[in-house]
C-alpha positions as CSV (number, residue, x, y, z in Angstrom):
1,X,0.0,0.0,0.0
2,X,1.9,3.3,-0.7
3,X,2.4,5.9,1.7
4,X,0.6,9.2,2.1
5,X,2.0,12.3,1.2
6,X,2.2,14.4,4.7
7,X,3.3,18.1,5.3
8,X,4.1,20.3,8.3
9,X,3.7,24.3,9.1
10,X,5.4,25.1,11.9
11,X,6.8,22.5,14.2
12,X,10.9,23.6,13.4
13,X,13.7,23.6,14.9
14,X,13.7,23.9,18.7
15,X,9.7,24.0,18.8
16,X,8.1,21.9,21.6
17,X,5.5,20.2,19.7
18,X,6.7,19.6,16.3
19,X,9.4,16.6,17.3
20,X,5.9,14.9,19.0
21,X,4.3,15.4,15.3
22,X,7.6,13.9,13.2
23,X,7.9,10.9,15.0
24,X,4.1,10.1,15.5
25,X,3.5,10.6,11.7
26,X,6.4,8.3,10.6
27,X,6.7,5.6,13.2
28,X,3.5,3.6,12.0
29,X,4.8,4.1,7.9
30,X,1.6,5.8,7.1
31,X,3.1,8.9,5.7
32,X,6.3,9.7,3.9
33,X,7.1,13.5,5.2
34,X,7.3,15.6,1.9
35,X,7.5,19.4,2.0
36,X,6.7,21.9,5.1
37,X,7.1,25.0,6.0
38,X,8.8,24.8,9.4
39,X,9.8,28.6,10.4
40,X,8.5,32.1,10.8
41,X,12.3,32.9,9.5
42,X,12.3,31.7,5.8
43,X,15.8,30.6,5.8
44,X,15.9,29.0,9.0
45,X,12.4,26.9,7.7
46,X,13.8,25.9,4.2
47,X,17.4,24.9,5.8
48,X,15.7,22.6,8.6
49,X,13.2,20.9,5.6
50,X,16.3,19.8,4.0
51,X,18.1,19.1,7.3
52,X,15.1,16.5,7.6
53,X,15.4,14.6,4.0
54,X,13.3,17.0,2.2
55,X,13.6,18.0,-1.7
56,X,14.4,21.7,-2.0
57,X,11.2,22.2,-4.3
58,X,9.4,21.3,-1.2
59,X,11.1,23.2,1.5
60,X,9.2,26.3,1.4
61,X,9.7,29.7,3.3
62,X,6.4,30.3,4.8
63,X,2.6,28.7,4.4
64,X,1.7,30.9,1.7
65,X,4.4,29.9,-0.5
66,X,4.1,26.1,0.4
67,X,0.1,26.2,-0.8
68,X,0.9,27.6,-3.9
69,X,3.5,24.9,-4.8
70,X,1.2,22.0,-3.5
71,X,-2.3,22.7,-4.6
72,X,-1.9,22.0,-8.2
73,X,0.5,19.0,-8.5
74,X,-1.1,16.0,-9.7
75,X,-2.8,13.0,-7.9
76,X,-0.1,10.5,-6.5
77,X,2.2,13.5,-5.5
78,X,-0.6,15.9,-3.8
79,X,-0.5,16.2,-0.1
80,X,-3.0,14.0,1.1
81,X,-2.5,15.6,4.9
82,X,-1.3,19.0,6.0
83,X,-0.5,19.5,9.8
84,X,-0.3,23.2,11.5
85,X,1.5,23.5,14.5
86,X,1.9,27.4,14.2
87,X,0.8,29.8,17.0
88,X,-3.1,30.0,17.6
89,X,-3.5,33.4,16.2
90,X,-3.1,31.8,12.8
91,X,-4.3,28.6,12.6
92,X,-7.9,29.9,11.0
93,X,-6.3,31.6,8.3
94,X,-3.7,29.0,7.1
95,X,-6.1,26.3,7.8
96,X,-9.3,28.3,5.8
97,X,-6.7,28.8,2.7
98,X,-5.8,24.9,2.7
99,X,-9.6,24.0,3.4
100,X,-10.4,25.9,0.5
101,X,-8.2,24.1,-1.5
102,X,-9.1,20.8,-0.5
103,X,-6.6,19.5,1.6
104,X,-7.3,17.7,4.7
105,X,-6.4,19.1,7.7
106,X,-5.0,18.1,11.4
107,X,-4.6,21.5,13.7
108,X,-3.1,22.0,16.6
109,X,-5.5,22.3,19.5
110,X,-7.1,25.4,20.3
111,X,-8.2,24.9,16.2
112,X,-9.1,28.6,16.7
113,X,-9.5,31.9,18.3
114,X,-12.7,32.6,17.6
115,X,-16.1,30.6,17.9
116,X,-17.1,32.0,14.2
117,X,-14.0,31.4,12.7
118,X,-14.2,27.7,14.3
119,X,-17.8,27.9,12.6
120,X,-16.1,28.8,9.4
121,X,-13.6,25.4,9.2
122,X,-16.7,22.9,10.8
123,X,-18.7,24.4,7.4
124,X,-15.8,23.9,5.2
125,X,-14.9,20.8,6.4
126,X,-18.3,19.3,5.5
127,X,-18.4,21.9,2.1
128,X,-15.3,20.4,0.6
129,X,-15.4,17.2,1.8
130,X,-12.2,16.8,3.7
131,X,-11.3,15.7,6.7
132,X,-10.2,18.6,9.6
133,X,-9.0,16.9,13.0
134,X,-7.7,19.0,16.1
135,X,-4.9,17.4,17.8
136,X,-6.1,16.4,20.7
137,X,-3.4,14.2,21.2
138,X,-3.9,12.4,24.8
139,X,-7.3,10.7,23.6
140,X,-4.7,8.7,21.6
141,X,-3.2,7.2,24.7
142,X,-4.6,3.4,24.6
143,X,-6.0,3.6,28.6
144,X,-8.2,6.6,27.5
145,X,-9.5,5.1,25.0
146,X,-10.2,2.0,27.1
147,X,-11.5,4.2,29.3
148,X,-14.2,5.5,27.0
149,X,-15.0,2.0,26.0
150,X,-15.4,0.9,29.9
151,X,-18.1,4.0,29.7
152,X,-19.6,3.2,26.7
153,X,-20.4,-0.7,27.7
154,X,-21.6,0.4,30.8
155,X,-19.2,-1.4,33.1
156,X,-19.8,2.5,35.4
157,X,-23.8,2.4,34.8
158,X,-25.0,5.9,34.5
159,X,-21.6,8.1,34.8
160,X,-22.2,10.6,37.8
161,X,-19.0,12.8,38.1
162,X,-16.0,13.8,35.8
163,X,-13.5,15.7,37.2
164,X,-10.5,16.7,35.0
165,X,-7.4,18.0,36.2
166,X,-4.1,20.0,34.1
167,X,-2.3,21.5,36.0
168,X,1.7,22.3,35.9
169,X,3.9,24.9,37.8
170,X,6.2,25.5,34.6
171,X,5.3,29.4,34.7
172,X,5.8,29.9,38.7
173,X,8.6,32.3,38.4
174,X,7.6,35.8,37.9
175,X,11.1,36.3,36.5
176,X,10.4,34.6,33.4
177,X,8.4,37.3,31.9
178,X,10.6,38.4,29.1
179,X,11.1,34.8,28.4
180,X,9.4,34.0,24.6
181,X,8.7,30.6,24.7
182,X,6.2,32.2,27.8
183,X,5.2,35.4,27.0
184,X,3.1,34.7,24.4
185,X,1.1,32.9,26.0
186,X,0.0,35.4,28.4
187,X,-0.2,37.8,25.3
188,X,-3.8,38.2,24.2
189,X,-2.8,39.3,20.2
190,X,-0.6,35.8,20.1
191,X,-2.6,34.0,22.3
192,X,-6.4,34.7,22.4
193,X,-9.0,35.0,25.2
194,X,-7.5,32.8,27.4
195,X,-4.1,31.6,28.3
196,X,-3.9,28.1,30.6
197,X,-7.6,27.2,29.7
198,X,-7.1,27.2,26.1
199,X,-3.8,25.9,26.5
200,X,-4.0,23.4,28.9
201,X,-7.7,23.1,30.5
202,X,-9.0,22.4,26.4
203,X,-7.4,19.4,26.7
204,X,-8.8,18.0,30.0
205,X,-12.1,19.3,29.4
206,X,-11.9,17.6,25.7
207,X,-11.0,14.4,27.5
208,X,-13.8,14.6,30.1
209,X,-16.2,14.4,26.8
210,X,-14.2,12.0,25.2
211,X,-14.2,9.8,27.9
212,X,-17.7,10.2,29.2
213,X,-19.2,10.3,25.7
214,X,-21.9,13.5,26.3
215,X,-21.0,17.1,25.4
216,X,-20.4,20.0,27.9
217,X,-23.7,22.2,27.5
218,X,-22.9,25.3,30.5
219,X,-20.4,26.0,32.5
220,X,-19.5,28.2,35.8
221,X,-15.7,29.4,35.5
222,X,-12.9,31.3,38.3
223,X,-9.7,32.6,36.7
224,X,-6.8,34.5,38.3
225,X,-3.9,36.0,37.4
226,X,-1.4,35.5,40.2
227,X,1.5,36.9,38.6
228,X,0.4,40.4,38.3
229,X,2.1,41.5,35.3
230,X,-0.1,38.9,33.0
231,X,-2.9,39.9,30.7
232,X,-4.4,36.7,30.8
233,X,-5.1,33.7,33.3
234,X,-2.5,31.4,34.7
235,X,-5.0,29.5,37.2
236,X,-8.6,28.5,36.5
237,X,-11.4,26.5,37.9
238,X,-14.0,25.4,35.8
239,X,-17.6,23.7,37.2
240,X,-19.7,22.3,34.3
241,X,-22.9,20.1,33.6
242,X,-22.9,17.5,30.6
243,X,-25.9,16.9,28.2
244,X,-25.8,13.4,29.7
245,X,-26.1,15.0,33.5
246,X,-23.0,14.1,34.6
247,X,-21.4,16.9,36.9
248,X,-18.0,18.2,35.8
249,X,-15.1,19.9,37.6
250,X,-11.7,21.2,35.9
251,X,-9.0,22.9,37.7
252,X,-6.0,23.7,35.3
253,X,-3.2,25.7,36.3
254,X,0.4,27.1,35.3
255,X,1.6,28.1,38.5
256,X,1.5,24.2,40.6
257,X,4.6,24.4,41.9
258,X,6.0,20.9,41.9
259,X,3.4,19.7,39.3
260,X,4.9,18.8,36.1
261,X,2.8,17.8,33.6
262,X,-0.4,17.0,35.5
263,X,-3.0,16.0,33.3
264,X,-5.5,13.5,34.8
265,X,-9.4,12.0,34.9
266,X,-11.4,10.5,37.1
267,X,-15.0,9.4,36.3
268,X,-17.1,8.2,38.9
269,X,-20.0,5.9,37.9
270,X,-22.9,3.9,39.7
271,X,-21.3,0.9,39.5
272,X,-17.7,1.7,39.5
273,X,-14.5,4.6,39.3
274,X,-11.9,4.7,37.2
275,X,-8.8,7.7,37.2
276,X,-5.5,8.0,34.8
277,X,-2.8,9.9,35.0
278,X,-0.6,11.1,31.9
279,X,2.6,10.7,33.6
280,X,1.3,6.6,34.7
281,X,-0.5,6.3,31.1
282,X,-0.1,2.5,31.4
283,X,-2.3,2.5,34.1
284,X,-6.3,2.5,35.2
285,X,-7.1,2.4,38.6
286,X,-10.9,0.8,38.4
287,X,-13.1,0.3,41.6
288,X,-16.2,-1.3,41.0
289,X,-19.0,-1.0,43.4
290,X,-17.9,-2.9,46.6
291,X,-14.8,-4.5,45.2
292,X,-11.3,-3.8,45.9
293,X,-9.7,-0.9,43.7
294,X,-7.3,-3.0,40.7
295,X,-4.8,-2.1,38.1
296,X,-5.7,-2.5,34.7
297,X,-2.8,-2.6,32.6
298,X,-2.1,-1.2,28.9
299,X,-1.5,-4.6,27.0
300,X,-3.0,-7.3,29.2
301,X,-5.8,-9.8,28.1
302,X,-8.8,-8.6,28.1
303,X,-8.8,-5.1,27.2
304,X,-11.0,-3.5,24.7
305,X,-10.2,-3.3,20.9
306,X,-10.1,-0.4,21.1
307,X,-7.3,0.0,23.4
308,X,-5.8,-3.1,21.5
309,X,-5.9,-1.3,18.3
310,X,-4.1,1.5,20.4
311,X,-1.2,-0.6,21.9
312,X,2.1,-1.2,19.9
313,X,4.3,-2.8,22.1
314,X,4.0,-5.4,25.1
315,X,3.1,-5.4,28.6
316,X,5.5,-3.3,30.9
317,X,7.1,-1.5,28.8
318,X,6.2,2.3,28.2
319,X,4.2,4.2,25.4
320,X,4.7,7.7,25.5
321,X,3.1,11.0,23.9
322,X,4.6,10.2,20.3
323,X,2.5,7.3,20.2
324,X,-0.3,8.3,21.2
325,X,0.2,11.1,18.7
326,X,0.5,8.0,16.1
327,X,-2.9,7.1,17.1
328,X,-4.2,10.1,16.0
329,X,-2.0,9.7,12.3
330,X,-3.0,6.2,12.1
331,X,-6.6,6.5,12.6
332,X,-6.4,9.3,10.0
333,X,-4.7,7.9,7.8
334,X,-7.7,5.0,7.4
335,X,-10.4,7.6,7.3
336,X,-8.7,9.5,4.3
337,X,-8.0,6.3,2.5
338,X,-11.7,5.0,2.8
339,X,-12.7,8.8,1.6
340,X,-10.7,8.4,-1.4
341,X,-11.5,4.9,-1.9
342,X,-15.6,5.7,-1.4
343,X,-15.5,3.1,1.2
344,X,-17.0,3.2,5.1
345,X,-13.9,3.7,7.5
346,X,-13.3,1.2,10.0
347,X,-15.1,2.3,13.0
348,X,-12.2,2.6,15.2
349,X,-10.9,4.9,13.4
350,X,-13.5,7.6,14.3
351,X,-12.4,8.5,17.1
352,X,-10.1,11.0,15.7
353,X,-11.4,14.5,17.4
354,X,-13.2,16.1,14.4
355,X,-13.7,20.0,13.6
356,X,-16.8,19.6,15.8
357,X,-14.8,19.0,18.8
358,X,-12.5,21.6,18.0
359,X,-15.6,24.1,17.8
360,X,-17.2,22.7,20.6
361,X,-13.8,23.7,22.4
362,X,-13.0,27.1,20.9
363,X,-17.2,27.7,22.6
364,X,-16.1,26.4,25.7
365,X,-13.1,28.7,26.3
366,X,-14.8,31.7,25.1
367,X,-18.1,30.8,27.5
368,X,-15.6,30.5,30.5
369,X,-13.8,33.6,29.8
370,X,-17.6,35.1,29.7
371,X,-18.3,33.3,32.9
372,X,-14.7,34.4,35.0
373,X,-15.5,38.1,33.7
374,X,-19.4,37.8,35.3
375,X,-18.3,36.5,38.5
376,X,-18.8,32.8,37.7
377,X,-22.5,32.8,36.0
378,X,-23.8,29.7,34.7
379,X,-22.7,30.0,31.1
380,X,-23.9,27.9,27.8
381,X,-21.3,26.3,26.1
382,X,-22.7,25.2,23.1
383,X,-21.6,26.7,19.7
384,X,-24.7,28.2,17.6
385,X,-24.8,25.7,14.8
386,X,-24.7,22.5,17.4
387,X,-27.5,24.5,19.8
């Protein structure tokens, strides 16, 4: 079966995410890596393409450039996927221009800034017919997934509390203001609304519906700035309801001292609990109702498929963010080939967050920044053309 043609915006040299994006688009032989447009500095962009195996032709100097040398070349040599890991204040225009065109899309999480501009993609993505995912990348990790599948077969009965937790203490040092890599993220132009919920509480909140399987519909929201000299939110603690009922609770957080990457779910059913932990992502801890709490283990007997389907190596022995990355490429890689191939995916493979969860996400963080501003009043969350 030959390989698809893949290409990357953003994601150069010495960027935090774009490593995470190489090796989970490669490692699974999916894609072959053909052209990108890796830096805000042309030279440094085209000089890292090639550094990386690709042909000059290919090594553009910014997104603009790169569109205009992909969108006509022929069928066989077209970039079937295009991946931007740029900063958020430009994903809507680089991904409207390649939507337009007819490529299909995977964005980096938040997909947007704005909830119209994240209504703009969800039309196009159903308009042209391609396929726009938001790189939701922990849903990848085989335990989350089993995790949804524990919820979905009912092993919790009705689900009756999700609470979601994100919280690091990377950005404790009030020093660090004039540090890049930080201040843009507490810079509303670069950033957005919203600093740590869109950054790092979208993630948690994404996996709360993920997991739980119903959709945030209102939410009450606290932020703070603790570091005065911010512009935008480094602590935040979200309450919401779920269309299913379940209660929700999110605390995310850049200022947890001693917290390093601190992503974790707990979901807490009639019949049963279950919590992860990013930095354990091997691991379930599952409490059924009036049993002892036990250790379910990535790659044991027993699991779902869906965790099966997830899981590359054996028992024991570690997968880490890259693969659960590959998830993401893999599963998109089957829903792109069954579109060109007019055939029905393999279910599985749908559980690739869609431009509907990345709307549903850009709604959220704009209703909690509404919510924060009025003193915590119960906000709706849900996105005008999903109401």
């Amino acid at each position: 079966m030959a390989k698809l043609n893949w290409g990357m915006i953003g994601g150069g040299e010495g960027s935090q995410i774009g490593p995470a994006h190489r090796l989970g688009a490669v490692i699974d032989g999916h894609y072959d890596f053909v052209a990108g447009a890796l830096d805000f500095v042309p030279e440094k962009g085209r000089a890292f393409a090639a550094q990386l195996g690709i042909a000059g032709d290919r090594a553009y100097g910014d997104w603009k450039e790169m569109l205009a040398g992909e969108k006509d070349r022929p069928a066989g040599e077209r970039l079937d996927l295009v991946t931007i890991a740029t900063p958020n204040s430009t994903h809507f225009e680089i991904a409207e221009a390649f939507l337009q065109e007819g490529f299909n899309l995977l964005i980096e999480k938040p997909m947007t800034m704005a909830v119209e501009e994240g209504e703009r993609l969800f039309a196009l993505e159903k308009e042209k017919g391609c396929r726009v995912a938001v790189n939701y990348g922990y849903s990848g990790y085989a335990m989350v997934r089993h995790m949804r599948a524990m919820v979905a077969r009912g092993d919790l009965g009705k689900v009756r509390v999700v609470v979601a937790e994100f919280a690091h203490g990377h950005h404790s040092d009030a020093a660090d203001a004039d540090n890049p890599r930080i201040r843009w993220r507490y810079d509303p132009a670069q950033a957005g609304v919203s600093s740590i919920v869109a950054d790092c509480g979208i993630h948690c909140l994404h996996m709360a519906s993920f997991v739980a399987g119903q959709n945030i519909e209102k939410l009450s929201a606290d932020f703070a700035s603790t570091i005065s000299s911010r512009e935008l939110e480094d602590d935040a603690l979200i309450a919401f309801r779920m269309d299913g009922g379940t209660v929700g609770r999110c605390w995310t957080s850049a200022v947890a001292l001693g917290r390093q990457h601190g992503l974790r779910l707990q979901v807490f059913g009639e019949t049963g609990g279950m919590a992860w932990e990013q930095e354990h992502p091997n691991q379930i801890k599952w409490t059924p109702l009036g049993g002892n709490t036990e250790i379910l283990e990535r790659g044991q007997a027993g699991l779902s498929p869906e965790a099966d389907r997830a899981s590359r190596v054996t028992q024991g022995h570690a997968e880490g963010m890259p693969l659960a990355f590959a998830n993401l490429y893999s599963d998109l890689s089957e829903l792109i080939r069954a579109d060109a191939e007019g055939r029905t995916p393999d279910a599985a493979a749908d559980l690739v967050p869609d431009a509907e969860a990345g709307l549903r996400s850009v709604a959220l963080v704009h209703a909690a920044v509404k919510s924060a501003a009025d003193d915590g009043v119960w906000t709706n969350c849900v996105p005008p053309s999903l109401a």
